[in-house]
N, C-alpha and C positions, 0 to 999 in steps of 0.2 A: 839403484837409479841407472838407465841406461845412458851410456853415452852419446853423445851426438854424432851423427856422422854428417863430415861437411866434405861438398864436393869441392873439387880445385881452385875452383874462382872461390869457393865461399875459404879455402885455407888463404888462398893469397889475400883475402881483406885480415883475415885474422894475425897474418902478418905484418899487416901493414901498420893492426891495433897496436900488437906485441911491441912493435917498432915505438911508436907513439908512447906509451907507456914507460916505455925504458929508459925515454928521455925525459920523461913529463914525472918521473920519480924523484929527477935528483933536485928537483927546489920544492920548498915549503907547500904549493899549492900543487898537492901530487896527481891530481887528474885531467892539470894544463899543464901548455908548454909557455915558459917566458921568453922574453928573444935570445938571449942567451943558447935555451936549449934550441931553439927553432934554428938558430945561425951552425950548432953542431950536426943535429939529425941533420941538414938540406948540405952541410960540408962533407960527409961519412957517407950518408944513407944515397945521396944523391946528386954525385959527381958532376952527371952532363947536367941536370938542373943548374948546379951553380955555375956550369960555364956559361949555359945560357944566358943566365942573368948579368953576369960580368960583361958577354958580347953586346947584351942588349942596353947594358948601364943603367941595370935596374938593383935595388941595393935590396940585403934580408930585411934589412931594415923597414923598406916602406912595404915588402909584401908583405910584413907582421902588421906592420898599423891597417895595411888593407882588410888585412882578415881578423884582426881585433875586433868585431863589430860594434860590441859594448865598451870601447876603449878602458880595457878594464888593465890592461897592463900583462892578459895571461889571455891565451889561446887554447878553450876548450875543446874537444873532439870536434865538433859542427863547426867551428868555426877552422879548425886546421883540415877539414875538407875543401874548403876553397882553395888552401895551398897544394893540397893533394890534385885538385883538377886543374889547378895549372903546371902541374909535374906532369899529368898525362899529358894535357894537350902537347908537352913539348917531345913530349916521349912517343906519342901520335908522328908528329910532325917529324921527328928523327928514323920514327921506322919507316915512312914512306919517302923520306932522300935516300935512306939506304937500301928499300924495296923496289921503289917506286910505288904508281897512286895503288894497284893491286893485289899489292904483295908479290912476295918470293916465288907464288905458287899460280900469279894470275898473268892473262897475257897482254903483251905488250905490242904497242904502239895500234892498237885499234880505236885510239879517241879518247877513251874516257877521261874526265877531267874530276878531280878530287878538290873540291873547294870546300875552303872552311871560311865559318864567317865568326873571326872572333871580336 
């Protein structure tokens, strides 16, 4: 059988699985995260995440019940992507105060306006 070959964006989602995974092993239902593991992965896996959320006085807690959809008490793959896009967005938002709207590599001050509508 041959292998797959995954290009760099498709290694980094597979990381992002592996990540998933590795928390979503250590309780009884091994293919979700319960808030327990969701409060470690978002402590560990993603530092400025959780400052965010402390600066914003937003708890793990309600962004588990946000993304719970079926209030089932466990956070399967689809539903730990809404947390996962609100890690980019803030990760978004961190790269361009520390860029600018740009980037590192674009040029500055000719106008452009980088607006997000979340």
């Amino acid at each position: 059988m041959a292998s797959t070959k995954y290009t760099s964006s498709e290694e980094n989602l597979n990381q992002i699985i592996a990540v998933f995974h590795e928390y979503s092993h250590k309780s009884e239902e091994e293919d979700a995260l319960e808030f327990s593991e969701l409060k470690g992965l978002i402590s560990k896996e993603a530092p400025g995440f959780t400052e965010h959320l402390k600066k914003e006085n937003i708890s793990v807690e309600s962004v588990f019940k946000k993304a719970d959809l079926d209030r089932d008490g466990h956070m399967f793959f689809p539903e730990f992507l809404l947390v996962l896009s609100l890690m980019g967005i803030e990760i978004h938002n961190k790269y361009h105060e520390d860029n600018g709207p740009e980037g590192p590599d674009g040029p500055e001050g000719h106008g452009h306006t980088h607006r997000h509508h979340h």
